[in-house]
C-alpha angles and dihedrals in degrees: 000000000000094000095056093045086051087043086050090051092052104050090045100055090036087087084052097047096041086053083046092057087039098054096043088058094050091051085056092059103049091194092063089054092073097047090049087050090048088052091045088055096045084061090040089056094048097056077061101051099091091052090052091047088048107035112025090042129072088264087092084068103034096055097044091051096039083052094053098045086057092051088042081052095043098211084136105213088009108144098018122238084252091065100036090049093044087055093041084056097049091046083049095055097040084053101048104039094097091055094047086043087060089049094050097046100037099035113010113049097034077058091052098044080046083241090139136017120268093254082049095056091044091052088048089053098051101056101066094043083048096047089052084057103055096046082059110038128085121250092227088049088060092039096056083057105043083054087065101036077064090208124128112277119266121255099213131004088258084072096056114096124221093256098067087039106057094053097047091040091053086046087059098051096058088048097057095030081061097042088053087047100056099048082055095051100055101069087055091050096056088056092056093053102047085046097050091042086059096051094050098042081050091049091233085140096154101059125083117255093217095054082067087038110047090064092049085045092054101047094051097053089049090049097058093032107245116194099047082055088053096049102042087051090050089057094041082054089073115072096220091070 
């Protein structure tokens, strides 16, 4: 019994002692330490990756709108998130693929041909991304974050870091996402209430006013076609289209 619990130990720390011996090798050769950081930082971007897809793109504003249509509609899981997140994701990718066209071809693949350095490509990567942003982004949403950077106040857009950027930039999607939403909503709630005025003028109190509505709901966003009007409106909200 000992044997094989010593046998177990053994096995379990012989990945540690084997990246010991690895990284003190590497410590030995200084040249190799870079390349290990870079690496590090490559993992360490990827576990990013879903918050940038989610927070710094146009997904922010599609799902949210997409979200409020189905509770103005009242279908309750229809269409499920699975579908309303898949379809938040391709318009995401149709909307930013100018911006990730000009990354690839300005930062990633010069790094990859060794063509610029690894903080030139990341500089590269970050203007068009930033430049996306701004178009989008309220001035008084940069402005509430420039007071309490207490900082002077930038002369041009160029002078305004990331950090200031992103969260105004976050701020302004949900505004506009909200704004989208309730104009979609009021239709849909019309419906509800002349609905509900004919049921209680009819003294139908007992049943439920959106069992009548959901089906004139329905037909009236198929009618006018609904979700091709959505969409497009969602593409004509950002200024490069």
């Amino acid at each position: 019994m000992k044997r094989v619990l010593l046998f177990t130990i053994s096995i379990i720390s012989l990945p540690s002692i084997i990246w010991a011996q690895d990284w003190t090798n590497l410590v030995n050769k200084p040249q190799d330490v870079s390349t290990v950081l870079q690496i590090a930082l490559l993992l360490t971007i990827l576990t990013l990756v879903p918050s940038i897809l989610i927070m710094l793109t146009s997904f922010t504003r599609i799902i949210i709108v997409f979200s409020i249509l189905r509770q103005a509609l009242g279908t309750q899981q229809m269409p499920p998130n699975q579908v309303l997140i898949g379809l938040s994701l391709f318009l995401t990718f149709f909307i930013m693929t100018p911006v990730w066209q000009n990354i690839n071809q300005n930062a990633l693949q010069p790094y990859l041909h060794h063509e610029i350095s690894l903080n030139k490509a990341c500089q590269n990567a970050v203007k068009p991304l930033r430049q996306f942003m701004l178009a989008q982004t309220r001035e008084k949403d940069l402005a509430l974050f420039v007071k309490f950077t207490k900082q002077p106040h930038p002369a041009t857009p160029e002078d305004l870091s990331m950090s200031i950027i992103i969260p105004a930039f976050i701020l302004s999607e949900l505004k506009t996402a909200f704004q989208m939403g309730f104009l979609i909503y009021i239709p849909f709630l019309i419906i509800d209430m002349v609905v509900a005025s004919v049921l209680l003028s009819m003294g139908m109190l007992m049943l439920p006013p959106i069992m009548i509505s959901l089906p004139f709901k329905l037909m009236l966003f198929v009618l006018v076609d609904g979700w091709d009007l959505i969409a497009g409106s969602l593409l004509q909200s950002f200024h490069h289209f």
